[in-house]
Structures are given as structure tokens and as C-alpha cells.
N, C-alpha and C positions, 0 to 999 in steps of 0.2 A: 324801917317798917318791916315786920318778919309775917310772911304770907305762906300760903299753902302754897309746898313745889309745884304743884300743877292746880290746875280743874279743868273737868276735860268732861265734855258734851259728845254723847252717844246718840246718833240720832239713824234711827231705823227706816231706810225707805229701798223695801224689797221689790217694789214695781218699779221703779227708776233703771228705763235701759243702760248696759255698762258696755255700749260701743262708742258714747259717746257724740253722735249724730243729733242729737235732739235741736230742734229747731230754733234759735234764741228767740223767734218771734212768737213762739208759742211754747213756752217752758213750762206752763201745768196740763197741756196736755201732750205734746211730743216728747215731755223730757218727765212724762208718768209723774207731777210734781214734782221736780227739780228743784222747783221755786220756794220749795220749805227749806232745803239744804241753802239756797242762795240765801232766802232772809235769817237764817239762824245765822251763817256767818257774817253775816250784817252787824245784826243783834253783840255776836261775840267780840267781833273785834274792831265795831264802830262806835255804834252808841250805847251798847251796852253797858261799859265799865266805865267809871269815873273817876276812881285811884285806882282801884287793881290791876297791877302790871299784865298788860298785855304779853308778855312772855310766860307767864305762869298760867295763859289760857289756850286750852286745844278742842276741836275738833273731830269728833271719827264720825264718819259716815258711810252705815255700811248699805252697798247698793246691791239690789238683784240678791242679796244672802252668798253673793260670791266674793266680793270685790269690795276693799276698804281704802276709804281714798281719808289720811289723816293729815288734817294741818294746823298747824301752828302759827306766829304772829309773821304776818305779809309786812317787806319794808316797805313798798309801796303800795298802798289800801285800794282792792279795788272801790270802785262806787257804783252801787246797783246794782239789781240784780241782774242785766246782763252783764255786765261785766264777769260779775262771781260767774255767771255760766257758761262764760268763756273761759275761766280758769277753771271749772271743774271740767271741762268736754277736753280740753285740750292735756290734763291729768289723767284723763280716762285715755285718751288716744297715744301715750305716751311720751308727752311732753310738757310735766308738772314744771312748775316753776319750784323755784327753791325752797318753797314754804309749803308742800303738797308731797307727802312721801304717798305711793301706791303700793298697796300691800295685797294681795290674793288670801283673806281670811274673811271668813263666815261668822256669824254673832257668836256661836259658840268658843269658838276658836279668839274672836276679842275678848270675850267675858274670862276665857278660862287666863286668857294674860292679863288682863284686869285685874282681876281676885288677889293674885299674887303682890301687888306694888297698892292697890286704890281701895278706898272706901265704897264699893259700887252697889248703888241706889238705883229704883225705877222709877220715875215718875208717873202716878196712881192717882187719879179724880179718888178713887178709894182707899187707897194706902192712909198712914198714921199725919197728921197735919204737922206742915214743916217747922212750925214753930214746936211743935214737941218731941221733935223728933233727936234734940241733941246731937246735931252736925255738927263736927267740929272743925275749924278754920286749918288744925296745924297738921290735919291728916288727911292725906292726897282725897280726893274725889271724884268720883264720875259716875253721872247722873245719863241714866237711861232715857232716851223720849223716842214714843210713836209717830209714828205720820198722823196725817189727817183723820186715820181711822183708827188709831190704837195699832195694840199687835194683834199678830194675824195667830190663828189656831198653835199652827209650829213653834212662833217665837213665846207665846207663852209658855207653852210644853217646857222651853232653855229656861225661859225666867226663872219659871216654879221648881226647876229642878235644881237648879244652884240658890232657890231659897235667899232671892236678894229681897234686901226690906222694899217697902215701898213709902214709898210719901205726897204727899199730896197739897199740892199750893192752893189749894179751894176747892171746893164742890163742883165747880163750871170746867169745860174744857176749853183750854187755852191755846193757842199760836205757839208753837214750838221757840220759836222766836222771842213769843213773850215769856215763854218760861226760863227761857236763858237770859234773858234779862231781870226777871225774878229772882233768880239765884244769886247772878254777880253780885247783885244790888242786897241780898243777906247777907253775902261774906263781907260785903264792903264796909254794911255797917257793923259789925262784929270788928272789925278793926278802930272805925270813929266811937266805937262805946268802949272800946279795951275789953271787949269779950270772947275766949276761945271756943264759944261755940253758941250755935243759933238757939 
């Protein structure tokens, strides 16, 4: 089965403190929703996918617009999301596990290495609709998503300046979560239909 080297989930949460301290008893409001970052990894490398290889799926997530904590496939899966917020706090505090590299870059600073290697897209209630948009499976990906409230003033300003397309899974706004599971779940079937792209 020949799959896209990567797809890689970008997912923006500049209120989320990067000391690392946030409460697991309360992770959408101590941990600034934390809890979108925990169910997206959920989403990614739980029940999200159904054939597509877990090692061809990654994670960035950029915290506070300072701090980018990226991961890749866990051999052993957390479950829930305190767990994932035990593996993110403990990544912030400096001691990721093997699957959690920590990198000190800013959105601009990921997008500008993005650009370079990836197909990088923003996820748009507005943008062109995903099924027209001719994604194609054999060329790397990575799909931008806001928090709870979209992007903030600043991160549009980066969007629109590097003029990434946008696209849009429906009119309604969706769970970060569920959008990363919207996606898998297009590339998945582009491979059960024999199609290079959505």
C-alpha cells in the first residue's frame, strides 16, 4: 500500500501556558484548553485512522506562539485525555518521552519549514470545499487548525502573508479533533477507491 510520507496536523493554541503546571483536574481551564491538544491526539493516533499507518501521522502543536511540542506514533498509546496531559506537561517540563520532540519555534518559524518539504493548507469554515479542492494522497500534507476560537489577529496576519490555500470540511465549525478525523478518514478512502487525490 503506497501512502503519503507524512500528514501532519498543525494545531494553534497560543493561550495554553508552556510551564507546563496546568492542573490535570482542570485542563480547559488551567491548562488554557489543553484538552483540544489532548483530544486531537486522541483523534490522531487512536481512533482516528483505520488503515493508515500510524507512522506516516504527526502532530505540531504550537503553544503560547513560542514553543512547539511535535509528536509522532506513541508505542505505547496513551488513553485519555489525562493521560495525553500528563504526556504533554511532562514534554513541556523536559522530560518528553520518545515520541514528543520539543522545539522552541513560533508559527511563523513552523510554517516557514513547512513550506519547504509539505503541502500546507488552513482549515477555513470559508476556504474552497474539501472535496474540490484536489488534495492529493502522494504529496506530504499539513493542515493548519485553530482553537476553539479560530486564529487570533496576529496568526492571520502569518496565514495571509504566505498565502496558504484554505479549505473547508462544511459550513459549521467543527472539534479540532473531529477534523482530524475528517481528513484521515479522506486520505483513507483515496487509497480503498484507488484515487490520488480527494
Amino acid at each position: 500500500m503506497h501512502v503519503s510520507p507524512l500528514l501532519r496536523f498543525v494545531q494553534l493554541l497560543p493561550n495554553v501556558p508552556i510551564d507546563g503546571t496546568f492542573s490535570l483536574r482542570d485542563l480547559p481551564g488551567s491548562g488554557k484548553r489543553i484538552d483540544i491538544l489532548c483530544r486531537d491526539l486522541a483523534a490522531c493516533f487512536d481512533w482516528g485512522p483505520s488503515i493508515w499507518p500510524l507512522q506516516h501521522l504527526q502532530v505540531l502543536a504550537i503553544l503560547g506562539e513560542v514553543l512547539t511540542l511535535r509528536f509522532s506514533c506513541p508505542q505505547a498509546l496513551p488513553v485519555g485525555e489525562t493521560e495525553w496531559a500528563r504526556v504533554i506537561s511532562n514534554a513541556i517540563r523536559g522530560i518528553p518521552p520518545e515520541y514528543v520532540r520539543v522545539e522552541k519555534k513560533d508559527t511563523r518559524q513552523v510554517i516557514e519549514d513547512l513550506i519547504k518539504t509539505d503541502n500546507v493548507i488552513v482549515l477555513d469554515e470559508q476556504g474552497t470545499d474539501i472535496t474540490e479542492a484536489q488534495i492529493r494522497q502522494h504529496t506530504q500534507n499539513s493542515f493548519i487548525i485553530g482553537d476553539h476560537r479560530g486564529f487570533d489577529v496576529s496568526t492571520e496576519r502569518i496565514l495571509k502573508e504566505y498565502e496558504l490555500p484554505r479549505i473547508s470540511l462544511g459550513t459549521m465549525s467543527y472539534l479540532s479533533s473531529h477534523c482530524i478525523g475528517t481528513i484521515i478518514s479522506y486520505f483513507e478512502r483515496m487509497i480503498v477507491d484507488g484515487r490520488d487525490s480527494i
